[in-house]
C-alpha positions, 0 to 999 in steps of 0.5 A: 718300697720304704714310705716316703719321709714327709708328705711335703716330700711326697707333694715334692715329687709329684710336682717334679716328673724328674724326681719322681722317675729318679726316685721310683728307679732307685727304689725299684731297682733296690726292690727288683735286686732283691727279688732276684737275689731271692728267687735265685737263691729260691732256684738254686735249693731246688736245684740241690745247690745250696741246703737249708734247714727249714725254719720253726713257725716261731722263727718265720713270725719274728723274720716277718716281723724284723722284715722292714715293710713287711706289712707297712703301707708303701708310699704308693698307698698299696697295703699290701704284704711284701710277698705279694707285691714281690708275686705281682711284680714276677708276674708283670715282668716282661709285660709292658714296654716302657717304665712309664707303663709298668708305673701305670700297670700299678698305680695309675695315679702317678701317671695322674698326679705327673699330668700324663695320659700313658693311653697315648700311642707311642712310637716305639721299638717293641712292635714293627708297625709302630716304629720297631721296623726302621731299626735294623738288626744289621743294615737297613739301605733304604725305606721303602713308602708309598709315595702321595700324590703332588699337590692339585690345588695350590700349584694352580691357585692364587695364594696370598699371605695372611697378616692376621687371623682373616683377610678381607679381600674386595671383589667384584660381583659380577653375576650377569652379561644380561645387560652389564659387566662387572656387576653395572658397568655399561656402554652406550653407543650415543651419536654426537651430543647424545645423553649419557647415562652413568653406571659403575661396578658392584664390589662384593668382599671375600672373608678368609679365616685361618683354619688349624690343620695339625699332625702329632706324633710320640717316639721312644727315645731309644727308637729315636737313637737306634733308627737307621734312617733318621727318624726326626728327618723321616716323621718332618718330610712324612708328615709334611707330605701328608699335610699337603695331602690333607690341605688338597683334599679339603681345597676339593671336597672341604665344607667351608666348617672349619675347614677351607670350602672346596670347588665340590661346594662352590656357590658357583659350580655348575653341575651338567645334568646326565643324558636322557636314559644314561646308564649308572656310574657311566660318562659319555662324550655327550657329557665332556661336551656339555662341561666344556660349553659351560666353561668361562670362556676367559678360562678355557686356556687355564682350565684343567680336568680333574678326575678320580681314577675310578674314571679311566675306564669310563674315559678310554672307552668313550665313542661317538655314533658316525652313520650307522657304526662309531669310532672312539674318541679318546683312545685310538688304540693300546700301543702307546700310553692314553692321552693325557688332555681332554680338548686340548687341556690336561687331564690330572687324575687325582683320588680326591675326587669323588668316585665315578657317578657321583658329583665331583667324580671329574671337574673341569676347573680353571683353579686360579679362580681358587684363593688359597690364604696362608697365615703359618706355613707348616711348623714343626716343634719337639719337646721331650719334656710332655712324656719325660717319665716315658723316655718319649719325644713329641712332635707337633705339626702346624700349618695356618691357612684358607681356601675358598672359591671367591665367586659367589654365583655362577654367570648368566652370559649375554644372550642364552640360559645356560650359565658359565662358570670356572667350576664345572661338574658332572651331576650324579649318574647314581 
């Protein structure tokens, strides 16, 4: 390729991604064309077709040197015989899938200089796993994914809009019935003229911060034209769902670092301890009861079971000793489906639970204790300026919120040691 005129023009086209992908087009372009015009040239001598006396050395040095850019420096700083780049160029034909990448291949400082990472995995119609399967050879009727899971969390929890980047919520803490509620209020039952004595609430405050969850994706443009199935449709409604996948799971399992804290880590969760001589990975009747009798009363008629799957095996097969045999006390037989409650309460079975034996493996939960702050619904924004000399769209996707449990401890009930709480586990039975 020809040097570009000035330097000023050269710092003109690597400020200006548009330029620069019409300028290297152009003189690719001229380049390739003429590499074609020779090897077929080249192919039809070998072929018989066309005859040519050979030249005198004397008269190949002055072709040579008539040959613009024969040996000058090309604008991209490759100083290099024109033979060689046309030998490179052959041999790279066919090997990359986009220009952009071509462009990399041989002089990765124009990807550089155009503020570009080609390193980034893009959608495209080369390869089937990244987008090449949506676009059909003749007709496509339908796509076939796997469905995720409905949310568990948000459906049950209170959910408040967040005006800033945190909210402080007042709360009462309330520990201990011991001798008061609601953290010091107290009666007293006085006969008539009787002294009294004055008390009143603790107030506590819950802090939500809004935390970024994001998904992010590139796609060729030509997949973007050539899909069958409405590409921009399909990545809003797949990464959507997966958004609500991922918020879920952290309103289960998160750590509270960056991220919502889930019920597993709950200043207030009450972990049952397994049975004297239980066997690994197991659950037992013994232990569902247990759970059960440390659930908030006020909370029994909201509370729901949350179980990982690996759990049904343990479940269907639960029994209890009655004289000298058993009877089991969940599935009573095989003919119909298996319930769907434990005591009365539904049952949900959800991989974001932890496997069975582990802490979290099932939960019994009344989740409207969960409060979940919003501060930016899921946003979803295309731009196909970012990877322009590619022919690539980008999408980004962004949603803003928090979740947390708001109690700060579990609760000490009015007579007995045993406390209560609207999040209750399973310790481990590793």
């Amino acid at each position: 390729m020809p040097e570009v005129e000035t330097q000023e023009r050269l710092e003109e086209l690597l400020n200006e991604p548009k330029k620069l992908h019409d300028y290297i087009q152009a003189q690719v372009r001229e380049h390739i064309g003429g590499i074609v015009k020779e090897e077929f040239t080249t192919a039809m001598q070998e072929h018989g077709a066309v005859k040519r006396l050979p030249m005198s050395e004397e008269a190949l040095k002055e072709k040579a040197e008539a040959s613009p850019g024969a040996t000058a420096v090309g604008w991209l700083g490759q100083d290099k015989a024109q033979g060689s780049i046309r030998r490179e160029a052959l041999a790279l034909n066919g090997k990359f899938a986009s220009f952009g990448e071509f462009l990399t291949a041989i002089h990765p400082s124009i990807m550089r200089h155009s503020g570009m990472d080609a390193r980034l995995k893009v959608l495209g119609e080369g390869q089937g796993d990244q987008g090449g399967f949506t676009v059909p050879e003749q007709f496509v009727a339908n796509l076939l994914a796997l469905a995720l899971e409905q949310a568990v969390i948000r459906p049950r929890a209170f959910v408040m809009p967040m005006a800033g980047l945190t909210v402080r919520v007042p709360t009462i803490r309330d520990t201990t019935h011991a001798e008061n509620v609601f953290g010091g209020v107290q009666a007293y039952w006085t006969p008539e003229r009787g002294t009294k004595t004055a008390s009143e609430p603790t107030f506590g405050q819950m802090v939500l911060t809004a935390f970024k969850l994001v998904g992010y994706t590139t796609t060729s443009n030509e997949l973007l034209a050539d899909s069958a199935i409405g590409l921009e449709a399909l990545l809003t409604r797949l990464f959507g769902e997966a958004m609500a996948y991922f918020e879920d799971e952290a309103f289960i399992n998160g750590s509270g670092a960056g991220e919502p804290t889930g019920i597993l880590n709950a200043a207030a969760l009450v972990s049952v301890a397994k049975e004297t001589g239980q066997a690994a990975t197991t659950i037992v009747a013994e232990n569902l009861d247990k759970m059960y009798s440390r659930m908030l009363p006020s909370s029994v008629s909201r509370a729901v079971w949350l179980a990982h799957p690996d759990t049904f095996p343990q479940l269907a097969a639960l029994s209890r000793s009655v004289g000298t045999g058993g009877s089991a006390v969940w599935v009573m037989n095989m003919a119909g489906g298996p319930p769907s409650t434990i005591y009365g309460r539904p049952l949900v079975f959800t991989e974001k639970c932890q496997t069975v034996g582990t802490v979290g493996d099932i939960f019994f939960t009344d989740l409207s204790y969960y409060v979940i702050g919003d501060r930016q619904g899921l946003t979803m924004d295309a731009s196909p300026h970012v990877r322009f000399v590619n022919d690539e769209t980008v999408y980004r996707f962004v949603a803003r919120l928090d979740g947390k449990p708001w109690l700060e401890s579990a609760l000490t009930p009015r007579y007995g040691s045993n406390t209560l709480s609207p999040f209750v586990a399973l310790a481990s039975r590793a």
